[in-house]
N, C-alpha and C positions, 0 to 999 in steps of 0.2 A: 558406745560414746564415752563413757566413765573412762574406762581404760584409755581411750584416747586421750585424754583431759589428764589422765596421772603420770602419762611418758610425756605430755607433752609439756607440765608443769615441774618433772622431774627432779622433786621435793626431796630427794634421797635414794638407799640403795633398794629400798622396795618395790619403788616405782622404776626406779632401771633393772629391775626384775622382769617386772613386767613390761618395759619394753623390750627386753630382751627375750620373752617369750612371746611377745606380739597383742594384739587387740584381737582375742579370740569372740567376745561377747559373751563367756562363762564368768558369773561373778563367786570364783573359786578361792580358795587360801592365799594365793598369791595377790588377788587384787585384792582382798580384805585387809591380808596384809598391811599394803600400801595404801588403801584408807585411811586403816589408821595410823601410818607415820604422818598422813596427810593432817589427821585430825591433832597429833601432838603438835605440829609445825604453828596450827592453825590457833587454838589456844593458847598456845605459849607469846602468839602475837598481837592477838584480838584480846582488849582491853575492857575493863571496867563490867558494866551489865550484860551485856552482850557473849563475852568470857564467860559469866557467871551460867546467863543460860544455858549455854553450849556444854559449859560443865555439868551440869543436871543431868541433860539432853543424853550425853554418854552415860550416867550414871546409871540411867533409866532404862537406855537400851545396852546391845552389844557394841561394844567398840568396834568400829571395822564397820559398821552400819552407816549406809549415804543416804539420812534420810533428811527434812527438813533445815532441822537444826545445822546440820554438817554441810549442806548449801550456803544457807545465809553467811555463818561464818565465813564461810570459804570465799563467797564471792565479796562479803568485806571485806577480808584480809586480801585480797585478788587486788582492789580497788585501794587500797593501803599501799598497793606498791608501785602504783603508776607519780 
């Protein structure tokens, strides 16, 4: 499902990586990858505390990790753009 969600979102050349190698359901280099372009795209947009936490959130873990944190952002920066 991730994989589906990052070619279908198609944030940059990572995620047309990974559309171009397909939605296999391996959460391997290449979709970690394009997590984390996800996750730069997503902080660079998502403002104020919200930001702040998501910046922890990575500091805390590996970049490249969809966990929590890397949701809520996303789906506010998602909802930012309607």
């Amino acid at each position: 499902m991730l994989q589906r969600l990052l070619i279908q979102w198609n944030i940059g050349p990572e995620a047309r990586a990974v559309a171009e190698a397909g939605a296999t359901g391996i959460y391997g280099p290449l979709t970690e990858r394009a997590v984390a372009e996800l996750q730069d795209v997503v902080v660079n947009a998502v403002k104020g505390h919200e930001a702040w936490k998501l910046a922890q959130a990575l500091l805390r873990y590996a970049k490249g990790s969809w966990g929590d944190a890397t949701k809520a952002a996303t789906i506010e920066y998602l909802g930012s753009l309607r």
